[in-house]
N, CA, C, O and CB atoms as a CASP TS submission, in Angstrom:
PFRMAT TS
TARGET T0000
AUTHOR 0000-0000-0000
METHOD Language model
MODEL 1
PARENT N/A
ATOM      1  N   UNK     1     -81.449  58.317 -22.677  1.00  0.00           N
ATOM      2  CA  UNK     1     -80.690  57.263 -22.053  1.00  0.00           C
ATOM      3  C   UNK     1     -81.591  56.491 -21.104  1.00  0.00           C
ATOM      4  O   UNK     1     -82.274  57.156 -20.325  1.00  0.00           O
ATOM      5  CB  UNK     1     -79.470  57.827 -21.317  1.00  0.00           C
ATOM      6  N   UNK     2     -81.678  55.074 -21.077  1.00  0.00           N
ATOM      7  CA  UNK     2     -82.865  54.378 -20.545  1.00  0.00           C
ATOM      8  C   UNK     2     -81.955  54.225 -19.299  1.00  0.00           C
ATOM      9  O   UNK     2     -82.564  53.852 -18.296  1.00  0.00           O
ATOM     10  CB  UNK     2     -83.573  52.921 -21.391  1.00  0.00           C
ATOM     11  N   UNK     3     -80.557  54.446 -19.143  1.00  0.00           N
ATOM     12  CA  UNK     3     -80.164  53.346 -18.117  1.00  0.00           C
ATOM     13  C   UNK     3     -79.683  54.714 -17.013  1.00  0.00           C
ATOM     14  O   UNK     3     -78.797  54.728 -16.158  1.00  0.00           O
ATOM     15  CB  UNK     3     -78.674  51.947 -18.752  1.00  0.00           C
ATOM     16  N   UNK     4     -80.492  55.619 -17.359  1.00  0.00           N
ATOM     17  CA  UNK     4     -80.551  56.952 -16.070  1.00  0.00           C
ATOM     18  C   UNK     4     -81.422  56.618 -15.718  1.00  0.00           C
ATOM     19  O   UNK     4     -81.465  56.153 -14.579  1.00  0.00           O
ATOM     20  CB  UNK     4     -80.638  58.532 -16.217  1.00  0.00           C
ATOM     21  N   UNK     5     -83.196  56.725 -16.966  1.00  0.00           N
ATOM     22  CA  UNK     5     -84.363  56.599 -16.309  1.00  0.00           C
ATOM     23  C   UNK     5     -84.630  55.548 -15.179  1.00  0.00           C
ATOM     24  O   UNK     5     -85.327  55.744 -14.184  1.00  0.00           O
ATOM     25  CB  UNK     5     -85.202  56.430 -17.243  1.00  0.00           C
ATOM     26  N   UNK     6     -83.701  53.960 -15.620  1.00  0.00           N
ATOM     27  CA  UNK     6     -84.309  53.211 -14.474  1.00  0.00           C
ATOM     28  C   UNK     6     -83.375  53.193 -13.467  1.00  0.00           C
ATOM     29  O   UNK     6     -83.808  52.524 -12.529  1.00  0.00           O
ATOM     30  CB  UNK     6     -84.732  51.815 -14.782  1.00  0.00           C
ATOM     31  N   UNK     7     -81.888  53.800 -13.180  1.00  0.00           N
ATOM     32  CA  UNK     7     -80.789  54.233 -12.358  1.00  0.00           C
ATOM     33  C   UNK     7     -81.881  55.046 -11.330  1.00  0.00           C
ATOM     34  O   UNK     7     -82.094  54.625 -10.194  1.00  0.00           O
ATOM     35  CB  UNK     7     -79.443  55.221 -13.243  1.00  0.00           C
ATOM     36  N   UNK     8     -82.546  56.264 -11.872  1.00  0.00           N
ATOM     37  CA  UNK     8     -83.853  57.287 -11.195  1.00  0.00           C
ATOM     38  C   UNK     8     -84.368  56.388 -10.535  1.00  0.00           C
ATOM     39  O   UNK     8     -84.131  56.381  -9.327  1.00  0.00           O
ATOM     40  CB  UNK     8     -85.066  58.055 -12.159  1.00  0.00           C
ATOM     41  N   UNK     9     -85.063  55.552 -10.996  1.00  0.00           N
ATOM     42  CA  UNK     9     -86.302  55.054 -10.206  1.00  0.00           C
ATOM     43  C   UNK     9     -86.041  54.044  -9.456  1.00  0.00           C
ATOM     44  O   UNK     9     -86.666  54.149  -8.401  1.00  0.00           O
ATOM     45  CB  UNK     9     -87.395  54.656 -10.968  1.00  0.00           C
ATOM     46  N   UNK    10     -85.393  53.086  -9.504  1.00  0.00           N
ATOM     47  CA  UNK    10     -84.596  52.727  -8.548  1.00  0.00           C
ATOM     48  C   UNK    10     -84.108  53.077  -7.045  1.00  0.00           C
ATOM     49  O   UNK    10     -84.329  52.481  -5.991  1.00  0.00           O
ATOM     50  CB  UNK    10     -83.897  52.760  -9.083  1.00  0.00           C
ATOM     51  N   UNK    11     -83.260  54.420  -7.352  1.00  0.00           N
ATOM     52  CA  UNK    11     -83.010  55.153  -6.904  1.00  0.00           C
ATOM     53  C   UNK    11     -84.270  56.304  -5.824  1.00  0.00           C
ATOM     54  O   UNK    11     -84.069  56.762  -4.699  1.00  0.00           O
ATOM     55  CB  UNK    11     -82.348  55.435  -7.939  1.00  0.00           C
ATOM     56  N   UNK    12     -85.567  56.473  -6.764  1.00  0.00           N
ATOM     57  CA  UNK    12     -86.503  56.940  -6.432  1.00  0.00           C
ATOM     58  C   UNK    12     -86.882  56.074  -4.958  1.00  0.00           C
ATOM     59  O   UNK    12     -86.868  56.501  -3.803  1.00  0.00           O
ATOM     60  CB  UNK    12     -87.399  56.942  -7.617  1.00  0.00           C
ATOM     61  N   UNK    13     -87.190  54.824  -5.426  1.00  0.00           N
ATOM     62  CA  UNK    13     -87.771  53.634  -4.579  1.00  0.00           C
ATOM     63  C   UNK    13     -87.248  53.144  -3.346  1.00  0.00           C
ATOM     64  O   UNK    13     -87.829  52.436  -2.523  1.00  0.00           O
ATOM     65  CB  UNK    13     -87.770  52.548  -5.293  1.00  0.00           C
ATOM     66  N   UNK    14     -85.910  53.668  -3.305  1.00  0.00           N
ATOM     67  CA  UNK    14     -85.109  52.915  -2.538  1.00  0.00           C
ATOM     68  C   UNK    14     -85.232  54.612  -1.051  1.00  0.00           C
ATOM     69  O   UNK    14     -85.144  54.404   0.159  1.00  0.00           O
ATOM     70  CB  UNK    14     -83.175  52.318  -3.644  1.00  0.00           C
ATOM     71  N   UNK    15     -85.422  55.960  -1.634  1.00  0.00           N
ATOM     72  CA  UNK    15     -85.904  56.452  -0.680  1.00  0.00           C
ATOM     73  C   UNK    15     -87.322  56.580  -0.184  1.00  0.00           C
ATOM     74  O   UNK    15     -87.544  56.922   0.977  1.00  0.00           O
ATOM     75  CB  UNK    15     -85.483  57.311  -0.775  1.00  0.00           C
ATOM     76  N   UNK    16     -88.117  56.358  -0.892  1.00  0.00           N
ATOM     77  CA  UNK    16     -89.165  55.260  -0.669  1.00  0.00           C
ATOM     78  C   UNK    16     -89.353  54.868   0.431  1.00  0.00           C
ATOM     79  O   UNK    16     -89.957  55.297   1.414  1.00  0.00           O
ATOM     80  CB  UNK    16     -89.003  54.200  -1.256  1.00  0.00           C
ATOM     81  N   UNK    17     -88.475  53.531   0.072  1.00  0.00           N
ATOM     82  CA  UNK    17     -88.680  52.560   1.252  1.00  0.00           C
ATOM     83  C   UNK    17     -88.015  53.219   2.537  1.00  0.00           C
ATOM     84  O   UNK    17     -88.407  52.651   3.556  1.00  0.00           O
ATOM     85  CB  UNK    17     -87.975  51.042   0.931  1.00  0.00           C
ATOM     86  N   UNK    18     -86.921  54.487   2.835  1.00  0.00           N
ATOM     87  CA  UNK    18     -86.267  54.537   3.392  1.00  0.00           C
ATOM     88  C   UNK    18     -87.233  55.499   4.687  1.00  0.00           C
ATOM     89  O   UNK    18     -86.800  55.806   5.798  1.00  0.00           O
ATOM     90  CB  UNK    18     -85.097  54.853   2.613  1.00  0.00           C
ATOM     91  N   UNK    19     -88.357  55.762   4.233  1.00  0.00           N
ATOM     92  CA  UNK    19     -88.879  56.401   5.125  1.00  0.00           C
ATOM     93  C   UNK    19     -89.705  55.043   5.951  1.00  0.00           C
ATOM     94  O   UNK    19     -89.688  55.217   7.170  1.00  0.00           O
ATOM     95  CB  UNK    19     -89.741  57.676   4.465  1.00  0.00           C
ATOM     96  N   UNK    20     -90.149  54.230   5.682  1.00  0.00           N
ATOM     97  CA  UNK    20     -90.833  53.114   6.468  1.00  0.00           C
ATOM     98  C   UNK    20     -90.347  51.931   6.940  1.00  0.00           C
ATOM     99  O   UNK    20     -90.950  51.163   7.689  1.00  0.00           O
ATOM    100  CB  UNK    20     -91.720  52.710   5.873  1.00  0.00           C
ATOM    101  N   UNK    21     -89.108  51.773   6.436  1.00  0.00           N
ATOM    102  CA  UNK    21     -88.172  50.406   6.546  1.00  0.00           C
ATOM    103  C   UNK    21     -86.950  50.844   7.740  1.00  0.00           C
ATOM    104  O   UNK    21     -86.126  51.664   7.335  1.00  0.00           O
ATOM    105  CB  UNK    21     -87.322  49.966   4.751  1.00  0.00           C
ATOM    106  N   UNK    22     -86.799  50.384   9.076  1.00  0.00           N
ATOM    107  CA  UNK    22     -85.795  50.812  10.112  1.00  0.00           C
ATOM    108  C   UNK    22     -84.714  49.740   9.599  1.00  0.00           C
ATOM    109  O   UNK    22     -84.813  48.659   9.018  1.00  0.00           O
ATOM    110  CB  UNK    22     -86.327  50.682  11.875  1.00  0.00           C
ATOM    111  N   UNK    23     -83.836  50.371   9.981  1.00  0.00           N
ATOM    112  CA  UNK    23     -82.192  50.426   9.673  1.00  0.00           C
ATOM    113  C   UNK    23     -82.102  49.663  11.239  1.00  0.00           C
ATOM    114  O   UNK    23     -82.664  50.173  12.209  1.00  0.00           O
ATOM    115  CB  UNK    23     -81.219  52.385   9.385  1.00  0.00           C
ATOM    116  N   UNK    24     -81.449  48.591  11.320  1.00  0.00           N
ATOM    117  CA  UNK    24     -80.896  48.025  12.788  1.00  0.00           C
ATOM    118  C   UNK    24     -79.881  48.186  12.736  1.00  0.00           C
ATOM    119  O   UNK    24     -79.237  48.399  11.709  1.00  0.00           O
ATOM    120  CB  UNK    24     -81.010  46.732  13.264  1.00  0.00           C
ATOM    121  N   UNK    25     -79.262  48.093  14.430  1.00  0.00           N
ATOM    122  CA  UNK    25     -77.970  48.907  14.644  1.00  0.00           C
ATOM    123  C   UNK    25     -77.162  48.316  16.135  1.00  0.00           C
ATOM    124  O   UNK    25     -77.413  48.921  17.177  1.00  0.00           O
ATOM    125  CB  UNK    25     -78.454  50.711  14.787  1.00  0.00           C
ATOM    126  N   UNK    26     -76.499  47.497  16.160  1.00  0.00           N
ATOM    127  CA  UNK    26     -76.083  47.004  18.140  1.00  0.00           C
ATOM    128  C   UNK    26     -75.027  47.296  17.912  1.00  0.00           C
ATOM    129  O   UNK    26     -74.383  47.373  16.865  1.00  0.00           O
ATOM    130  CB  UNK    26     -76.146  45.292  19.013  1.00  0.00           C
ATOM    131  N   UNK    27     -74.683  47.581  19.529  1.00  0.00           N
ATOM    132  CA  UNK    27     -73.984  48.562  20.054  1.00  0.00           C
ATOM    133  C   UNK    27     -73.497  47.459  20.862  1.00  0.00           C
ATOM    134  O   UNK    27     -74.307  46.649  21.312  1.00  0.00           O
ATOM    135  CB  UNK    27     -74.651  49.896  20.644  1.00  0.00           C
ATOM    136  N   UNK    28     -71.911  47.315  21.155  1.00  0.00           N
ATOM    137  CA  UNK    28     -71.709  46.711  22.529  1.00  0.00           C
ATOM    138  C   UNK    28     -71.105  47.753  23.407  1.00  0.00           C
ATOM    139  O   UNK    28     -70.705  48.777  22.852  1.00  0.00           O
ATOM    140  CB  UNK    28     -70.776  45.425  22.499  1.00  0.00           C
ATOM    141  N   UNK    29     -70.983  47.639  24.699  1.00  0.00           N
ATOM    142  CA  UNK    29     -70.457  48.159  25.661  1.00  0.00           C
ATOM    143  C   UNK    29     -69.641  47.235  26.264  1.00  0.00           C
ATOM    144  O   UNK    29     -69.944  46.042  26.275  1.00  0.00           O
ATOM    145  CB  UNK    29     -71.301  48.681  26.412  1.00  0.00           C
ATOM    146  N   UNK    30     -68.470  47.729  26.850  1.00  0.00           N
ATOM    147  CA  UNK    30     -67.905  46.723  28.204  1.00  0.00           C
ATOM    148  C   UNK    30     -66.442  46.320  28.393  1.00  0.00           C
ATOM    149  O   UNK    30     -65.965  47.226  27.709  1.00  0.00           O
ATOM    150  CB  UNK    30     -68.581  45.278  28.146  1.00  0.00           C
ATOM    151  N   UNK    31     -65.805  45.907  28.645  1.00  0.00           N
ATOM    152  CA  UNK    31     -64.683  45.384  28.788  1.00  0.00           C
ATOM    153  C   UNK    31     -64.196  43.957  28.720  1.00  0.00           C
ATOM    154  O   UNK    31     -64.939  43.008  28.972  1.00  0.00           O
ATOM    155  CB  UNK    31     -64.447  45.773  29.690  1.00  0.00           C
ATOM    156  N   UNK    32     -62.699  43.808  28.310  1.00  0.00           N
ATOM    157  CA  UNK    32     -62.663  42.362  28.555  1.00  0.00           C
ATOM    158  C   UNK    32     -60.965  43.055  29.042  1.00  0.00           C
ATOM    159  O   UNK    32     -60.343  44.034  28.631  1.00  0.00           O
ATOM    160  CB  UNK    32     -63.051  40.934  26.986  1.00  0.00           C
ATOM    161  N   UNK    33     -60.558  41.688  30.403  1.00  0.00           N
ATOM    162  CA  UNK    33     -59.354  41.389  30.615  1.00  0.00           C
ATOM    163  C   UNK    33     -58.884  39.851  30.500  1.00  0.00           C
ATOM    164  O   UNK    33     -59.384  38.768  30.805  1.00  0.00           O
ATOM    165  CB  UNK    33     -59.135  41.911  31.795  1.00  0.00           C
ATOM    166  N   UNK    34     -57.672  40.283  29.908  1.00  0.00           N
ATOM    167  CA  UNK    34     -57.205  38.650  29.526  1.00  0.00           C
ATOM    168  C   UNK    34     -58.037  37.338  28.547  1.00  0.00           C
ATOM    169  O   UNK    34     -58.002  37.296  27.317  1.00  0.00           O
ATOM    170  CB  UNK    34     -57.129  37.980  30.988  1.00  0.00           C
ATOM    171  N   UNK    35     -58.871  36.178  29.578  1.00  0.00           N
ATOM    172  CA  UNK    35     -59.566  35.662  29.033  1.00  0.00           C
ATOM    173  C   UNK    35     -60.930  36.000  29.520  1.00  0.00           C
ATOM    174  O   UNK    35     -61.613  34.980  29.425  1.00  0.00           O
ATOM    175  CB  UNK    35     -59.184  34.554  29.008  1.00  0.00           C
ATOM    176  N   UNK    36     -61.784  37.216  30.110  1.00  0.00           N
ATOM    177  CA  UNK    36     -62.486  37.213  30.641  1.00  0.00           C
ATOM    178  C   UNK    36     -63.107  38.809  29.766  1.00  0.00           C
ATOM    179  O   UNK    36     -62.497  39.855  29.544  1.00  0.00           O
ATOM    180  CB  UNK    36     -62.057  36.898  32.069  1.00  0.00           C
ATOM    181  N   UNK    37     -64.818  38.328  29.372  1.00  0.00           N
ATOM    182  CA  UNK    37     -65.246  39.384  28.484  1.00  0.00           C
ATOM    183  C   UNK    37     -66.483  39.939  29.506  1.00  0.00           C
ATOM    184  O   UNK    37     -67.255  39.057  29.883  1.00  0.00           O
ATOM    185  CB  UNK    37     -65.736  38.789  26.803  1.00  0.00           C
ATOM    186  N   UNK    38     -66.688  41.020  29.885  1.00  0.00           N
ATOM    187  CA  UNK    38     -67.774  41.049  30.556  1.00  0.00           C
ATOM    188  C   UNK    38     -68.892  42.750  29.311  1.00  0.00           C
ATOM    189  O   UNK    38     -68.378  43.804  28.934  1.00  0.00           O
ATOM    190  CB  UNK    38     -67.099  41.369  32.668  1.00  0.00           C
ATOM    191  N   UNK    39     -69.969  42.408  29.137  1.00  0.00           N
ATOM    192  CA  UNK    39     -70.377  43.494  28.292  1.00  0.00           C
ATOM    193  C   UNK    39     -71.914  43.595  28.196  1.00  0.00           C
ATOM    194  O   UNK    39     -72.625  42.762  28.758  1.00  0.00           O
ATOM    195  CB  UNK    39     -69.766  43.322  26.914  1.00  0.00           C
ATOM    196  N   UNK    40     -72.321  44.414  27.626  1.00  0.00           N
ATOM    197  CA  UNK    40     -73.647  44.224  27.759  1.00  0.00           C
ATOM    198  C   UNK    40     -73.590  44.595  26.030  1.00  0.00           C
ATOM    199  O   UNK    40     -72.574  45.172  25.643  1.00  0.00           O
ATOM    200  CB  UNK    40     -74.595  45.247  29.051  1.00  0.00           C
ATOM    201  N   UNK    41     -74.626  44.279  25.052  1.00  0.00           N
ATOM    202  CA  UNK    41     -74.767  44.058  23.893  1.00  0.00           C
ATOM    203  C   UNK    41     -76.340  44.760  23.606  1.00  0.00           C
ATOM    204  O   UNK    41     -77.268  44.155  24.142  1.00  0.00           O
ATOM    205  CB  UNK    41     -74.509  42.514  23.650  1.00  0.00           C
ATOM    206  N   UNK    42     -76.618  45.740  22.965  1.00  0.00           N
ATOM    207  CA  UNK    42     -78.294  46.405  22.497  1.00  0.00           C
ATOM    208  C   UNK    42     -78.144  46.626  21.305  1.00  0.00           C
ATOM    209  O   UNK    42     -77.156  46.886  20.618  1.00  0.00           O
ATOM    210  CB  UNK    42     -78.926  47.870  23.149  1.00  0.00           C
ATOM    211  N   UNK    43     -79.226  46.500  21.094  1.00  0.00           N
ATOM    212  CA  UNK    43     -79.871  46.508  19.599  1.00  0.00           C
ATOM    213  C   UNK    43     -80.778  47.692  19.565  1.00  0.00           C
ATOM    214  O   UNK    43     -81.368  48.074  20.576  1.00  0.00           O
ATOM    215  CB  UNK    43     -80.779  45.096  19.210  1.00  0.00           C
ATOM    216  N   UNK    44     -80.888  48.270  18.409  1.00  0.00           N
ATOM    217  CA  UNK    44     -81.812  49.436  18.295  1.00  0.00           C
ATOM    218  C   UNK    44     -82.162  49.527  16.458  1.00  0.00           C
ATOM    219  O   UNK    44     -81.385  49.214  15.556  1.00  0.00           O
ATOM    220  CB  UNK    44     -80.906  51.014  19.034  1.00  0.00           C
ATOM    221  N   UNK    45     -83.239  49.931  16.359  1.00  0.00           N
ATOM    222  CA  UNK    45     -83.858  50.328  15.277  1.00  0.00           C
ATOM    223  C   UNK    45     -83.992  51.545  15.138  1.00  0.00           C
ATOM    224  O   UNK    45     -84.340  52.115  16.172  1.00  0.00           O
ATOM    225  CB  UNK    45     -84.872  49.861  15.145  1.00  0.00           C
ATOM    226  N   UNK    46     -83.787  52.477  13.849  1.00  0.00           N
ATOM    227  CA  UNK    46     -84.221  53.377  13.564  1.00  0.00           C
ATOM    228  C   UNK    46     -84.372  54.222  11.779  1.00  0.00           C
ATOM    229  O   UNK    46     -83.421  54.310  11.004  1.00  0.00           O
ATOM    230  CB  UNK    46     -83.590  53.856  14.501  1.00  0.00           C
ATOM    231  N   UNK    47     -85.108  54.492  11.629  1.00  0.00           N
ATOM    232  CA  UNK    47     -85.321  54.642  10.117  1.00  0.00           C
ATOM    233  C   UNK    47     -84.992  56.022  10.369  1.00  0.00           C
ATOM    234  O   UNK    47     -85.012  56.679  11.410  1.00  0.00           O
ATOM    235  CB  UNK    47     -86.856  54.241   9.322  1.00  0.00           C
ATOM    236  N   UNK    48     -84.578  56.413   8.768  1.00  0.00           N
ATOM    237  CA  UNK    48     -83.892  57.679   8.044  1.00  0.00           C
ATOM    238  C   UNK    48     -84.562  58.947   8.053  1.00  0.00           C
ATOM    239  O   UNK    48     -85.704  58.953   7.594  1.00  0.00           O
ATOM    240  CB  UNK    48     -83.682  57.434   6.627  1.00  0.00           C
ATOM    241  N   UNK    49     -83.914  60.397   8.631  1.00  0.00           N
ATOM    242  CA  UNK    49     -84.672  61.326   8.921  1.00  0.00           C
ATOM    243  C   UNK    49     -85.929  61.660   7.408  1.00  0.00           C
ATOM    244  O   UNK    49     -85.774  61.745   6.190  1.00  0.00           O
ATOM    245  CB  UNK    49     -83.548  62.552   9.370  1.00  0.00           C
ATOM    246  N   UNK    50     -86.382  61.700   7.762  1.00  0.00           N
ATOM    247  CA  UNK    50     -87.392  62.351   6.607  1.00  0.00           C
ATOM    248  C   UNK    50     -87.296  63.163   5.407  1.00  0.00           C
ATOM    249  O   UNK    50     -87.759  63.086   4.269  1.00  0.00           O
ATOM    250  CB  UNK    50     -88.108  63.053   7.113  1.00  0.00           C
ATOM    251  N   UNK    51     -86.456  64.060   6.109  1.00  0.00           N
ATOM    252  CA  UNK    51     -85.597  64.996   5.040  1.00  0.00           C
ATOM    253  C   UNK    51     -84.797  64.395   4.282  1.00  0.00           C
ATOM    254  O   UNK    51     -84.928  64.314   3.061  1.00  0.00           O
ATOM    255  CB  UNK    51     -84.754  65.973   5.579  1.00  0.00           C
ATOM    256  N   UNK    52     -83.888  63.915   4.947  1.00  0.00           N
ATOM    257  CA  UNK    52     -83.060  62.374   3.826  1.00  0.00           C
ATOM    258  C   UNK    52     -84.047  61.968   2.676  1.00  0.00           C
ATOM    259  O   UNK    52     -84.250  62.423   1.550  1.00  0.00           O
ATOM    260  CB  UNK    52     -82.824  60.519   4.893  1.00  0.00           C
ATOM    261  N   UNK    53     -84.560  60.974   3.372  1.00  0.00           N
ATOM    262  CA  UNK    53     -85.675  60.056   2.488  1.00  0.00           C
ATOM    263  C   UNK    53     -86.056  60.953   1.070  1.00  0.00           C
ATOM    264  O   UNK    53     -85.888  60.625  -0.104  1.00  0.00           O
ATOM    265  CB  UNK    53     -87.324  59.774   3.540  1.00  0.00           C
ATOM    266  N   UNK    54     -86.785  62.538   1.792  1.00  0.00           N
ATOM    267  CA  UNK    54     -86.865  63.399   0.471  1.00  0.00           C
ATOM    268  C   UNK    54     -85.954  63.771  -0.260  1.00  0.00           C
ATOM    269  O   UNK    54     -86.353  63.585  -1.410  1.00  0.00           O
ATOM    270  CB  UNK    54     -87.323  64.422   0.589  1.00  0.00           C
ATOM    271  N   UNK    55     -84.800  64.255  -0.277  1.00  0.00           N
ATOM    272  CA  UNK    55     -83.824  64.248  -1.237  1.00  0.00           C
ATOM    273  C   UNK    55     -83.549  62.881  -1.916  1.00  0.00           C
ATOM    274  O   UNK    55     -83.195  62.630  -3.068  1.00  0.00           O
ATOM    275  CB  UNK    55     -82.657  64.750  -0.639  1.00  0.00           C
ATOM    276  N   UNK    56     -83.690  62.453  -1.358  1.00  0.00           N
ATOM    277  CA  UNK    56     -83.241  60.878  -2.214  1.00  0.00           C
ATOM    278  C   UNK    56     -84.194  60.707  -3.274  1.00  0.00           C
ATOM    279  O   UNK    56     -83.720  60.345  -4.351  1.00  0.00           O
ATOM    280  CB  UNK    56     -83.358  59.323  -1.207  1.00  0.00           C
ATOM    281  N   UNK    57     -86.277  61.009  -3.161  1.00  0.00           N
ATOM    282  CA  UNK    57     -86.712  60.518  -3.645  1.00  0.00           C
ATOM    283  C   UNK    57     -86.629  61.711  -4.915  1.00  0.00           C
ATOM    284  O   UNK    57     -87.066  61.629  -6.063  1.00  0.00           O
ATOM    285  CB  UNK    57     -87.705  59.939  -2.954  1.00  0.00           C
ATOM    286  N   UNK    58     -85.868  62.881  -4.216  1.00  0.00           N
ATOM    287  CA  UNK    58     -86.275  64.061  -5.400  1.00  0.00           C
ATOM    288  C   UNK    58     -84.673  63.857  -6.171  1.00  0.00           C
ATOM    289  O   UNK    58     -84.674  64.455  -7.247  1.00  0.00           O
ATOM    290  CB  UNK    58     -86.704  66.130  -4.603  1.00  0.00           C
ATOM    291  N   UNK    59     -83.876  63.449  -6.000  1.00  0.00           N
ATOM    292  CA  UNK    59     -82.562  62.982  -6.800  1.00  0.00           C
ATOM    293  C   UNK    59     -83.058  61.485  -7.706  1.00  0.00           C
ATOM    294  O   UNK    59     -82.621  61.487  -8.857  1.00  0.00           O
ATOM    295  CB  UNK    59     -81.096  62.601  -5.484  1.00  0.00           C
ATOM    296  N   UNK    60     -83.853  60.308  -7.347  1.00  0.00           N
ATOM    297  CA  UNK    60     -84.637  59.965  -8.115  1.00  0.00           C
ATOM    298  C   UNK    60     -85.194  60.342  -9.272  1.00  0.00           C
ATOM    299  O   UNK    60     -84.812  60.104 -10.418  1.00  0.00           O
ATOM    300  CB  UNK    60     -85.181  59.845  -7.643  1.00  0.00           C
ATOM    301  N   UNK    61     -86.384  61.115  -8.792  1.00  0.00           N
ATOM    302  CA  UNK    61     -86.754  62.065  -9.577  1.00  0.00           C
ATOM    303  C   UNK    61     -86.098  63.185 -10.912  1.00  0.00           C
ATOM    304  O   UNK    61     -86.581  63.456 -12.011  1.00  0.00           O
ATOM    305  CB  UNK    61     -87.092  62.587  -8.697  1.00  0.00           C
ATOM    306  N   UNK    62     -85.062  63.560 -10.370  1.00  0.00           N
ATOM    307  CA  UNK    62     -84.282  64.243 -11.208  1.00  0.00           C
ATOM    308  C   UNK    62     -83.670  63.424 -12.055  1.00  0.00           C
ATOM    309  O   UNK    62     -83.326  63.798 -13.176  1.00  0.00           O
ATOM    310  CB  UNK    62     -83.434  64.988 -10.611  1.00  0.00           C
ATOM    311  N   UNK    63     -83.516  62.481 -11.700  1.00  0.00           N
ATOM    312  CA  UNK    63     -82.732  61.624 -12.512  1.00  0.00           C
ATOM    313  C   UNK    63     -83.676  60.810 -14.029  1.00  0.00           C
ATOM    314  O   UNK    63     -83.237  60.435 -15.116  1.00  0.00           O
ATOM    315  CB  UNK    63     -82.148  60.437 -11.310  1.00  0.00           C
ATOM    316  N   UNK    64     -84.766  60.793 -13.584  1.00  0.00           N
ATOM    317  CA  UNK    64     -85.952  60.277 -14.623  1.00  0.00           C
ATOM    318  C   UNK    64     -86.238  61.230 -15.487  1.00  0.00           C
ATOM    319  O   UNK    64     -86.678  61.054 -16.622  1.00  0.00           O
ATOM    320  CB  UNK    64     -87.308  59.892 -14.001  1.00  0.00           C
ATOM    321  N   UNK    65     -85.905  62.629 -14.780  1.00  0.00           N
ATOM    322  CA  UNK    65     -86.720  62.907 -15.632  1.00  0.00           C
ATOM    323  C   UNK    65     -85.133  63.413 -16.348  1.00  0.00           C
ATOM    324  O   UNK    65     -85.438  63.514 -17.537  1.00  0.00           O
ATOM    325  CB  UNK    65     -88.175  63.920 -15.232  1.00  0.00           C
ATOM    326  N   UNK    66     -84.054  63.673 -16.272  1.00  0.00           N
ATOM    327  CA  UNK    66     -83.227  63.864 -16.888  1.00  0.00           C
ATOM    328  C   UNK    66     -82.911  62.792 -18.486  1.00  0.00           C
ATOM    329  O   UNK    66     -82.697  63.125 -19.651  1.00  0.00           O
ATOM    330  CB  UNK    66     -82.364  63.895 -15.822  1.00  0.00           C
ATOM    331  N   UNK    67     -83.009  61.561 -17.870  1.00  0.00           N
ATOM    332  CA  UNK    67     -82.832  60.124 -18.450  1.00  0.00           C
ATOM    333  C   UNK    67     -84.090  60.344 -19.606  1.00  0.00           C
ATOM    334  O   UNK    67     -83.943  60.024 -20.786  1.00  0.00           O
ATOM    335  CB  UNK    67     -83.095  58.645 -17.123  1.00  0.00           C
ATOM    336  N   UNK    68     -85.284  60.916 -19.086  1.00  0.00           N
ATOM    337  CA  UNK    68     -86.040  61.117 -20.428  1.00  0.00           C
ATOM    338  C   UNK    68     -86.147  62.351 -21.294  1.00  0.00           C
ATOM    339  O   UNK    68     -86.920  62.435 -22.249  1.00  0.00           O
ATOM    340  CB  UNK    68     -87.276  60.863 -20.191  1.00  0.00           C
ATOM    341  N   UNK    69     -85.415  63.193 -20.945  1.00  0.00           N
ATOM    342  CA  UNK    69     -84.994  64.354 -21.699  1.00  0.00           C
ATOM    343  C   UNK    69     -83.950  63.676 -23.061  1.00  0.00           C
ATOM    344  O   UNK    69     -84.201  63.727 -24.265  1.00  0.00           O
ATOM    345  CB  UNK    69     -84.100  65.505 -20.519  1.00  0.00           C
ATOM    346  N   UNK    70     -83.018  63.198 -22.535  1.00  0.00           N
ATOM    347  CA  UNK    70     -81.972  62.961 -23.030  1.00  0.00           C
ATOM    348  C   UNK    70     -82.071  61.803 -24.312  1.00  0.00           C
ATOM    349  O   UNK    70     -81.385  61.646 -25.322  1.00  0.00           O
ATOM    350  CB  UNK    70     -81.167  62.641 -21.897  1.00  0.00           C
ATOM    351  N   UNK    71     -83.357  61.021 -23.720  1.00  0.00           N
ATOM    352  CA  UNK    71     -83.754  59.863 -25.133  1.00  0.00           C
ATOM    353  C   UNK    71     -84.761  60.196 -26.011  1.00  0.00           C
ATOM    354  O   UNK    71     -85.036  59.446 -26.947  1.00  0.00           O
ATOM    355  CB  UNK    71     -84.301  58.399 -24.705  1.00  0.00           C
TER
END
């Protein structure tokens, strides 16, 4: 089945990228009464634990090589 092998790698690539590519993320804080908003607003970056990233790239993986068993 071709459309596992490239589902895999795809899939492979995308944890890949997930170890070097940060994920952004803002946060607000604060209150509002009535017509009045008072808050403070941060932004933060952070990319995917490592361990993640590896299962992803080894479910990839499994998946290619499953996809070429199967054709």
């Amino acid at each position: 089945m071709k459309t596992l092998l490239w589902l895999g790698l795809v899939v492979m690539m995308l944890g890949g990228l997930s170890l070097f590519v940060p994920i952004p993320r803002n946060e607000r804080e604060g209150f509002s009464a009535g017509g009045i908003a008072i808050g403070i607003e941060t932004q933060r970056s952070a990319t995917v634990s490592p361990l993640v990233s590896g299962l992803i790239i080894l479910a990839g993986a499994g998946m290619m090589i499953a996809g070429k068993r199967k054709s």
